[in-house]
C-alpha positions as CSV (number, residue, x, y, z in Angstrom):
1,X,5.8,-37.1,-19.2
2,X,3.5,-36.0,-16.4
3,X,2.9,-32.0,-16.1
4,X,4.4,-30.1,-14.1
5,X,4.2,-26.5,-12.5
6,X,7.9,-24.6,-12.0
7,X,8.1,-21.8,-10.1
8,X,11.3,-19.7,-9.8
9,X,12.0,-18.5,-6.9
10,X,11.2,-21.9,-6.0
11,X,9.6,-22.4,-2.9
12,X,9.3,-18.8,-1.4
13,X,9.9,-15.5,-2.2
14,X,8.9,-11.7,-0.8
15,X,5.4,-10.7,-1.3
16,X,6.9,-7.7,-3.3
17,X,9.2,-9.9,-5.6
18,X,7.5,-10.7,-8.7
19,X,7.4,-14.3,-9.1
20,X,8.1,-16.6,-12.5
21,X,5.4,-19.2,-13.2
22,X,5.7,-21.8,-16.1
23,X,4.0,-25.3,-16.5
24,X,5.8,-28.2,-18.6
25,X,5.3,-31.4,-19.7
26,X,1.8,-30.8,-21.5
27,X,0.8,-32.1,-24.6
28,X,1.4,-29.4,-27.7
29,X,-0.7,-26.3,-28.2
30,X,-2.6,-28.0,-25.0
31,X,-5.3,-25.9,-24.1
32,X,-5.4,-25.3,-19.9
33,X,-6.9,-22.9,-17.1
34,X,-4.4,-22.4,-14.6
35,X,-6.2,-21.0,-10.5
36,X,-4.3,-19.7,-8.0
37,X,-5.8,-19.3,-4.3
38,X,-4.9,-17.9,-1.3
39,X,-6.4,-17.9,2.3
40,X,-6.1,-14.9,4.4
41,X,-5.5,-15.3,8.1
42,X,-9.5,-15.3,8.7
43,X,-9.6,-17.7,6.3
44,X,-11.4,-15.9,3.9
45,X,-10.2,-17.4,-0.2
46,X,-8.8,-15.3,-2.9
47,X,-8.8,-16.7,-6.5
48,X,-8.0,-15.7,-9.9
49,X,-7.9,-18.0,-13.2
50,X,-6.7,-17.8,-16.7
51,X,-7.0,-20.1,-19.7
52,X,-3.9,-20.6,-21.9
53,X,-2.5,-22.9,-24.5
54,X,0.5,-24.7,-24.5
55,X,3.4,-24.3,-27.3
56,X,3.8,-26.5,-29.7
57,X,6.7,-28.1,-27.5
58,X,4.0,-29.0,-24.9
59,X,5.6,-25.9,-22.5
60,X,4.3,-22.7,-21.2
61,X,5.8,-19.2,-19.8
62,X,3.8,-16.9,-18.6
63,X,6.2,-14.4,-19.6
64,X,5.7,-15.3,-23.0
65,X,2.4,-16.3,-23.5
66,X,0.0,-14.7,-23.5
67,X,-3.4,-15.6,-21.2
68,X,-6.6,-16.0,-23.7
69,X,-9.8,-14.5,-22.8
70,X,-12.5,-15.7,-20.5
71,X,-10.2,-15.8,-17.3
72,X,-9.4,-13.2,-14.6
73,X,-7.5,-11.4,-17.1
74,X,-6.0,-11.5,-21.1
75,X,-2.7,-10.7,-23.1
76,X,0.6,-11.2,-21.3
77,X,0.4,-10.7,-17.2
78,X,3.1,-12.7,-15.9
79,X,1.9,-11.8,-12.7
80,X,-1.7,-11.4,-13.4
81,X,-2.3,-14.8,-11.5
82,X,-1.2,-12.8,-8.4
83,X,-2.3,-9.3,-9.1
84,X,-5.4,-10.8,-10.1
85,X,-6.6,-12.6,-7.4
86,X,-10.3,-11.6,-5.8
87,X,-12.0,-12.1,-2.7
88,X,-15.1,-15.3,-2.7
89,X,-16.2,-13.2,0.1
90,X,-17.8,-9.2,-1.5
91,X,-16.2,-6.2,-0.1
92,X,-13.3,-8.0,1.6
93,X,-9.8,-6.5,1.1
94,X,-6.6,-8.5,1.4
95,X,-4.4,-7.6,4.7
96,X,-1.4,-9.4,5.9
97,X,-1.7,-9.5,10.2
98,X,1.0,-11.7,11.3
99,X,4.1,-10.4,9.1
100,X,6.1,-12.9,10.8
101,X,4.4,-15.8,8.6
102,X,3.8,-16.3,4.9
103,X,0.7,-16.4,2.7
104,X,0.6,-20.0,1.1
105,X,0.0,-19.7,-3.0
106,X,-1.8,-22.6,-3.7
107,X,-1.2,-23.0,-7.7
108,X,-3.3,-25.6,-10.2
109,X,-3.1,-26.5,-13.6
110,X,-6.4,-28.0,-15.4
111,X,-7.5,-29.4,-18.5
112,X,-9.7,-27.6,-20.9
113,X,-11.2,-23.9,-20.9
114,X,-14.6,-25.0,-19.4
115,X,-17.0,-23.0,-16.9
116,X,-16.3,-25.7,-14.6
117,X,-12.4,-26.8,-14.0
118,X,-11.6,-30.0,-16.3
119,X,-9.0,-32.7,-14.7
120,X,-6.3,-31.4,-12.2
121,X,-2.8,-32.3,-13.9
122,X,-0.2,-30.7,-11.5
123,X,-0.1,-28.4,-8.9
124,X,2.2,-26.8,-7.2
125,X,2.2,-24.8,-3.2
126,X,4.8,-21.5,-2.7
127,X,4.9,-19.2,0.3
128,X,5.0,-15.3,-0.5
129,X,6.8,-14.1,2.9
130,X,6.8,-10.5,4.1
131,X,9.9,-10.7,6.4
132,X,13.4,-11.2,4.6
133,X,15.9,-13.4,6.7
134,X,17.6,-11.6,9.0
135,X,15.2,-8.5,9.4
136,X,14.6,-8.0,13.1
137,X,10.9,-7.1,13.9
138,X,11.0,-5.0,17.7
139,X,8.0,-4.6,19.1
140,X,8.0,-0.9,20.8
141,X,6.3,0.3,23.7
142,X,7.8,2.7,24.8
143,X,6.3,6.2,27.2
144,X,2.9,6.3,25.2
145,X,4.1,4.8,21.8
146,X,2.3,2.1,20.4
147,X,4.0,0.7,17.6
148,X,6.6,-2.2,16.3
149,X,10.3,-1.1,14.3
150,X,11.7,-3.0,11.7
151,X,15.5,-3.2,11.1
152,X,17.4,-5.0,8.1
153,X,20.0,-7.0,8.3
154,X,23.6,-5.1,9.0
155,X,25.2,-3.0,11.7
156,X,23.6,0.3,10.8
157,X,22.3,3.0,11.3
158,X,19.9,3.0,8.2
159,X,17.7,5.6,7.2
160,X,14.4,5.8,9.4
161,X,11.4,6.3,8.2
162,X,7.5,6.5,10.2
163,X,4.6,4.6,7.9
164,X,1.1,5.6,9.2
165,X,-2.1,3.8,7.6
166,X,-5.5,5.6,7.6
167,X,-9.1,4.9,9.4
168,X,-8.5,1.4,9.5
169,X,-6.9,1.7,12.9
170,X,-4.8,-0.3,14.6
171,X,-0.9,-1.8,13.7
172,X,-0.4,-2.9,10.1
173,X,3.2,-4.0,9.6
174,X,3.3,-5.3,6.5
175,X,4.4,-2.2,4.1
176,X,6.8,-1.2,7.1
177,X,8.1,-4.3,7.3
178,X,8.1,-4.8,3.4
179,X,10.2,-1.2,3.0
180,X,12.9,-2.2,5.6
181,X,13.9,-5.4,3.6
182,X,15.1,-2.5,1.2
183,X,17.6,-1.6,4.0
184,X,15.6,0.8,5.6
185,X,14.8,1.4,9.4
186,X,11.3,1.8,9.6
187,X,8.5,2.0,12.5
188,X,5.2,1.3,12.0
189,X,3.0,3.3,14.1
190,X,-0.6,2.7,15.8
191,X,-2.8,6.0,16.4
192,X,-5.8,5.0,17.3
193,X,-8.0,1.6,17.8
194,X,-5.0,0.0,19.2
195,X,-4.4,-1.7,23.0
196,X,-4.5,1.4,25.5
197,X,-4.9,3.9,22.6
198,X,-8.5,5.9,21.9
199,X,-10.6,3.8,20.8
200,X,-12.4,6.6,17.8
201,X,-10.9,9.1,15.8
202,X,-12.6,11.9,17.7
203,X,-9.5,14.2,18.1
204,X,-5.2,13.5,18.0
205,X,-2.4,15.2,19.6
206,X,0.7,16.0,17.5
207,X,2.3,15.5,20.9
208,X,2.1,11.4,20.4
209,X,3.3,11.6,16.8
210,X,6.4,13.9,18.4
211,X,7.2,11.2,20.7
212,X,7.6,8.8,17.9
213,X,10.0,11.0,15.7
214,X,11.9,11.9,18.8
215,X,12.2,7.8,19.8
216,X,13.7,7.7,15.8
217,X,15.7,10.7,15.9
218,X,17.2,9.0,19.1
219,X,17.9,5.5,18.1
220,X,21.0,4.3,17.3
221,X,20.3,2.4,14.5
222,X,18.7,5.1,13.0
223,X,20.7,7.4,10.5
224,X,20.3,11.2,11.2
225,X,20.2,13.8,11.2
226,X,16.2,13.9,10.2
227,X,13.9,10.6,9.3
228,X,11.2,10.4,6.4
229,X,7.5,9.9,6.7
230,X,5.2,7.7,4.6
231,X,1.6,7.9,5.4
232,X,-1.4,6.7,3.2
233,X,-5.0,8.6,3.2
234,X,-5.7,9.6,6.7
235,X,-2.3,8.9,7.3
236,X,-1.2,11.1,5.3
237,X,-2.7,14.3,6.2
238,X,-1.3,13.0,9.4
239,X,2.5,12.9,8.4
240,X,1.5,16.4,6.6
241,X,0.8,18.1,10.0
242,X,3.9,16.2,11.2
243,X,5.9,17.6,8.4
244,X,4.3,21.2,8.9
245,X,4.9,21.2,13.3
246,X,7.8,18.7,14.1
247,X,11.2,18.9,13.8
248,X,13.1,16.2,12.7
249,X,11.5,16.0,9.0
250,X,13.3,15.4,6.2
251,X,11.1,13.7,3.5
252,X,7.7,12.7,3.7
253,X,5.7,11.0,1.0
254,X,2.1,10.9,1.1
255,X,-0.4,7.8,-0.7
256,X,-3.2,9.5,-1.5
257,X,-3.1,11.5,1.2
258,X,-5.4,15.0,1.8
259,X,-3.5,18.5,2.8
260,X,-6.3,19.4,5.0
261,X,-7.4,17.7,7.9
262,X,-10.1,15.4,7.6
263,X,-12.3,13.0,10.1
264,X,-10.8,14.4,13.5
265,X,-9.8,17.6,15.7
266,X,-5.7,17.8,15.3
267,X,-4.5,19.3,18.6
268,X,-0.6,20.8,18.7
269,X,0.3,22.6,22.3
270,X,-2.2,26.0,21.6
271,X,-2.7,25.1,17.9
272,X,-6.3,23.2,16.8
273,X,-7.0,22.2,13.6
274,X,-10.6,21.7,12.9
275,X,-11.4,18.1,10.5
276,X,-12.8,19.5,6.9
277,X,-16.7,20.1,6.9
278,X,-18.9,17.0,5.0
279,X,-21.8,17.3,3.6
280,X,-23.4,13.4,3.6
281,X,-26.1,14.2,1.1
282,X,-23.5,14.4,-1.5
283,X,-23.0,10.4,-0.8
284,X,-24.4,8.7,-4.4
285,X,-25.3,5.1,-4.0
286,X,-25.0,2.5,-6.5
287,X,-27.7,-0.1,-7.5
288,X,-25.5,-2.8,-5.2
289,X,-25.3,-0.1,-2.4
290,X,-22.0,0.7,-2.5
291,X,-21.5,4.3,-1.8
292,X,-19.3,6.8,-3.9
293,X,-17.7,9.3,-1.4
294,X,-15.7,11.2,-3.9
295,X,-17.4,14.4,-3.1
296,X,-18.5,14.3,0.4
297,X,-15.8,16.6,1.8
298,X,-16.1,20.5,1.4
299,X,-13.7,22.6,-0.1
300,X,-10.7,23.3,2.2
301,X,-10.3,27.2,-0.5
302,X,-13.6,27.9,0.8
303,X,-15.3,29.5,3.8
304,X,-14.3,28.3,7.0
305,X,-13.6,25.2,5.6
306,X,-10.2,27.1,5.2
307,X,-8.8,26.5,8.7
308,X,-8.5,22.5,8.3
309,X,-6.3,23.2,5.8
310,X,-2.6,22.5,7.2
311,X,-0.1,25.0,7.2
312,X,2.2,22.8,4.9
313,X,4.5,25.6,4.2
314,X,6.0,25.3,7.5
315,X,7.7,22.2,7.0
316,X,11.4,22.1,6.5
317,X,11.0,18.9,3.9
318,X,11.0,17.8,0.5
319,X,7.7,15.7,-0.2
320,X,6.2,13.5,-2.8
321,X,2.7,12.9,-3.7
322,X,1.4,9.7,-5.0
323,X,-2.2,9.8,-6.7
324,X,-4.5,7.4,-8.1
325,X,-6.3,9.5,-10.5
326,X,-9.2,7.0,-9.7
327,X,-9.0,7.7,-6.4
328,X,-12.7,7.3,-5.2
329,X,-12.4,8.4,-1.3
330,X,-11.6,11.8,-2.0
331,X,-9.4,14.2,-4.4
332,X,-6.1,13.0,-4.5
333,X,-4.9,14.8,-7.0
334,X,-6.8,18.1,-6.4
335,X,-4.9,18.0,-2.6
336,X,-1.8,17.2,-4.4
337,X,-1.9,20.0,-6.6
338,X,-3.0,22.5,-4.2
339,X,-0.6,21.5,-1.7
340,X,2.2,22.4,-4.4
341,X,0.9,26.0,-5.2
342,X,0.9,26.5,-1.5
343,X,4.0,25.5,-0.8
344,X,5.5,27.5,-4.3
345,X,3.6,30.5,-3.3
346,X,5.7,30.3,0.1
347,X,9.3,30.4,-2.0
348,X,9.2,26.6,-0.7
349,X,10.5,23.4,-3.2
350,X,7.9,22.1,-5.9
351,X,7.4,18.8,-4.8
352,X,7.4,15.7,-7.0
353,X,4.0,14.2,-7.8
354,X,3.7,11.3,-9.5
355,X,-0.3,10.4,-10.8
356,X,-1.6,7.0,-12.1
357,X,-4.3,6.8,-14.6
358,X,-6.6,3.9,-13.5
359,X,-5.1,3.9,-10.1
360,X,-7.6,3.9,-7.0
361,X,-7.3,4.5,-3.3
362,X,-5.5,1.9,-2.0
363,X,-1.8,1.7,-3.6
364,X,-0.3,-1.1,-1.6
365,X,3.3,-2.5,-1.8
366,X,3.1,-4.5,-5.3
367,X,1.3,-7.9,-5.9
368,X,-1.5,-6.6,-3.3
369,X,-4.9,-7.1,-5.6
370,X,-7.1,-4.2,-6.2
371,X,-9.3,-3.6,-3.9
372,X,-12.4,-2.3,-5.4
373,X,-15.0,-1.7,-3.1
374,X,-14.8,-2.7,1.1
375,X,-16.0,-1.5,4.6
376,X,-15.5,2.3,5.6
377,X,-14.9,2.1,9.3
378,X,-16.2,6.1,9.2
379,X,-19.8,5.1,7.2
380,X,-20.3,1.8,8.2
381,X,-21.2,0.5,4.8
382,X,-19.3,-0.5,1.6
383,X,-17.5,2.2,-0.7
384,X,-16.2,2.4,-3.5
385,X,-12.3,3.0,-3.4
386,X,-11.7,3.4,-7.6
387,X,-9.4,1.7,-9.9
388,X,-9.1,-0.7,-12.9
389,X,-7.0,-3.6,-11.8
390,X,-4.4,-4.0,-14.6
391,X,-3.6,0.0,-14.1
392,X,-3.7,-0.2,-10.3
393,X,-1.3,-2.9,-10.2
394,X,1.5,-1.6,-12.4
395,X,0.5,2.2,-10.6
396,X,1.6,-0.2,-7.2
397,X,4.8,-1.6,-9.0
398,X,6.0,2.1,-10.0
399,X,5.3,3.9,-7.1
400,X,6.6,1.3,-5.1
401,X,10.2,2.1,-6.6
402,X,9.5,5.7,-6.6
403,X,9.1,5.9,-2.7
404,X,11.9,4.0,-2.4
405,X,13.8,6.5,-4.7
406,X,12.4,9.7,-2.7
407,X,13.9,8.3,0.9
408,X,17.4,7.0,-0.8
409,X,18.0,10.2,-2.1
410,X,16.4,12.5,0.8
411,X,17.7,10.3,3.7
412,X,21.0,8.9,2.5
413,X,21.9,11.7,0.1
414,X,22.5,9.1,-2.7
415,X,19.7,7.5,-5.4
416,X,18.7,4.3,-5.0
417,X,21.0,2.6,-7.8
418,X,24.0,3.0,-6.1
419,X,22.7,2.0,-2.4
420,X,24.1,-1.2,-1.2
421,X,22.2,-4.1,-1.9
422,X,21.1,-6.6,0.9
């Protein structure tokens, strides 16, 4: 009997599903490396490989055996072969442009546990889509908004929700897109870097951001009577002067996300926010030259440093913080924590934070692979974001559910275990 790989879901699945991987047909306690690789839409290859050994009935589950050491990874990962993957290409981080098509898993089984892969004997292809069936994807341009809605399947209205990403710039869709197969109505929004918008982060207007709550607020598919925001780093201090200006607000959950504001001048009708002061000599350098930026922004307790620090106790809504105590961009945790004993010392609701040990900067949806170290748009050279893969990826898995949680219970006024299922 020839190997063979079997993959349940079969042939696709969602990027955030996990995904079951087991090989039969080998000979017993047959020892193997199984590789999976991926191509980004540059074309750039991910790749991750772990050895394992068969059972004595010639089968193997991932979810039962354990990977041996010399691989990617050790010890039982049933997803590790995903989690795991790595860039050929240093400093590149794994993004999904086109949310309308899949990333193709490409998964081989060889013989042996050698440096070089030993005889191919099965293999096996699976596409890890981002858009469930029936999710529509509406592109929006509407007065000066920039940015694309996602609706799930279903008659509505659903609970709405604005996702902002950080310094990267322009439209990522996939964690928007991602959240409204979990019946959410969500809108992914473009601030800068983006067709007709600025082309730098030089200074924002709350007005724009106002726009897009009031274009939510509006819509009909779109439960009322206030929307949730979920930003990540700059996008988060972002949705915290949203939270702390706009009406409309009900929840907003920040991904290590800063309570002052940092990189540009925030502008709201007579209201100006100056970014935090930096101080780039504080920049340490590694031996590879990748730069550690942990403590390049000052102190928004101290000096005049005090003004960037947004009047969060304004806002009429419940937040969450997620940290990566590993977080090597800036303090997560130390904004987190500060922005709770400002909002306590208002008479204002302790909000939930939730902090991951061996988490770094970039929490993505789950499966996304650690991204250790890429291009800052802001220095123009490679930094360090933190983290220690195994703990990043189950920090992703967990506060995945937890954001999820937050909105149910904040925009539907019901947890998540009793929402209706798509």
């Amino acid at each position: 009997m020839a190997a063979s790989v079997r993959l349940s879901p079969a042939a696709r699945s969602l990027f955030d599903e996990p995904l079951a991987i087991a090989v039969q047909g080998l000979g017993p306690r047959q020892q193997v490396t199984l590789r999976t690789s991926l191509r980004d839409e540059t074309g750039e290859l991910f790749q991750a490989s772990a050895r394992y050994q068969a059972g004595d009935d010639g089968q193997l589950d991932l979810a039962r055996c354990p990977a041996l050491p010399g691989g990617s990874f050790s010890g039982l990962e049933p997803m590790g072969l995903l989690w795991a993957l790595q860039p050929q290409k240093p400093f590149w981080r794994l993004v999904k442009r086109d949310v309308q098509s899949p990333f193709l898993l490409q998964l081989e089984v060889f013989e042996g546990h050698g440096e070089r892969p030993g005889r191919l004997l099965a293999q096996a292809q699976h596409e890890r889509a981002f858009l469930r069936d029936g999710v529509r994807r509406v592109p929006v341009r509407d007065g000066r908004i920039r940015a694309t809605l996602f609706l799930p399947p279903g008659s509505g209205p659903f609970p709405g929700i604005i996702d902002l990403y950080g310094t990267g710039g322009g439209l990522p869709e996939y964690r928007a897109c991602l959240l409204a197969n979990h019946g959410f109505a969500v809108l992914a929004l473009a601030f800068y870097g983006y067709e007709d918008l600025p082309k730098g982060m030089k200074e924002f207007h709350l007005e724009y951001f106002e726009e897009a709550v009031n274009y939510m607020l509006q819509h009909s598919q779109v439960k009322g009577p206030g929307i949730g925001l979920l930003g990540h780093s700059k996008g988060g201090d972002l949705c915290v002067s949203m939270a702390s200006f706009l009406k409309g607000i009900t929840a907003t959950a920040l991904i290590n996300g800063s309570v002052a504001n940092v990189g540009a001048v925030l502008r709201y009708k007579d209201i100006t926010i100056p970014p935090l002061g930096i101080n780039p000599k504080r920049v340490k350098v590694s031996k590879s030259g990748i730069a550690d930026i942990i403590d390049v922004l000052n102190n928004p307790l101290e000096g005049p440093d005090q003004q960037s620090f947004i009047p969060l106790e304004k806002a009429e809504c419940c937040f969450l913080f997620i940290v990566g105590q590993d977080d090597h961009n800036w303090k997560s945790e130390f904004f987190a924590v500060e922005g709770s004993k400002r909002l306590q010392a208002h008479g204002k609701e302790k909000p939930e934070i939730v902090c991951y040990p061996g988490a770094g900067h970039y929490i993505e949806p789950p499966f996304f692979p650690m991204c250790a170290a890429s291009m800052h748009l802001l220095f123009g050279k490679p930094v360090m974001w933190g983290g220690e893969p195994k703990a990043h990826c189950e920090a992703q898995m967990d506060a995945w559910q937890q954001i999820q949680a937050f909105f149910h219970k904040h925009l539907t006024g019901k947890p998540s275990g009793t929402s209706s299922k798509l």
